[in-house]
C-alpha positions in Angstrom: 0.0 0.0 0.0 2.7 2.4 0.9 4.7 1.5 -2.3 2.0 3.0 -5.0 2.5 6.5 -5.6 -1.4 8.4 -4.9 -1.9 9.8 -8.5 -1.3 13.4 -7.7 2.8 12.5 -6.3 2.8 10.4 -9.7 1.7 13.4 -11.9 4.3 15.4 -10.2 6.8 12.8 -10.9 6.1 12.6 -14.6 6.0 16.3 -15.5 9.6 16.7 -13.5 10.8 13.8 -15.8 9.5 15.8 -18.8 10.5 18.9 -17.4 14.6 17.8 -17.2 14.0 15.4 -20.5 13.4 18.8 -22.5 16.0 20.7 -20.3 18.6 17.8 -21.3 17.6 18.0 -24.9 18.2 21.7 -25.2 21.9 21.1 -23.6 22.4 18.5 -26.3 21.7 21.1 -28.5 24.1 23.5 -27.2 26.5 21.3 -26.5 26.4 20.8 -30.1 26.0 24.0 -31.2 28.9 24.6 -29.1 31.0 21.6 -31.0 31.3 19.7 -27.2 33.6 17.0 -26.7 32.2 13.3 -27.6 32.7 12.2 -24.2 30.4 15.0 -23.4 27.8 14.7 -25.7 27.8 10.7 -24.9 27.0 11.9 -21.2 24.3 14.2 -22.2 22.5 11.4 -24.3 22.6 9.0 -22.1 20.7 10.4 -19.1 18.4 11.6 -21.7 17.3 7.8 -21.9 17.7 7.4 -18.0 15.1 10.0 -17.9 12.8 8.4 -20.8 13.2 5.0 -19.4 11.5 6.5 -15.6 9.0 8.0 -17.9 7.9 4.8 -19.3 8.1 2.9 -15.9 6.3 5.5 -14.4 3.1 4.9 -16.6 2.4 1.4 -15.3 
């Protein structure tokens, strides 16, 4: 029972995730823009899918 997140904490949860999903895109971007090292656009793109992997296991 204590587990479940009540629907309004899960809401919360999932627009953060979305929130620092877009904010990680546009650092891709400008990490690009900004010709960034490989290392750090590797970084970059891989929490991107940390983030969209608790996004999907967040809609169960």
């Amino acid at each position: 029972m204590g587990s479940e997140l009540q629907p309004r904490l899960l809401n919360k949860l999932i627009t953060g995730v979305r929130e620092e999903i877009s904010r990680l895109e546009f650092e891709l971007s400008e990490a690009k823009k900004a010709r960034a090292s490989v290392q750090q656009l590797r970084k970059i793109k891989t929490r991107i899918k940390v983030y969209k992997g608790l996004r999907k296991s967040s809609k169960v």
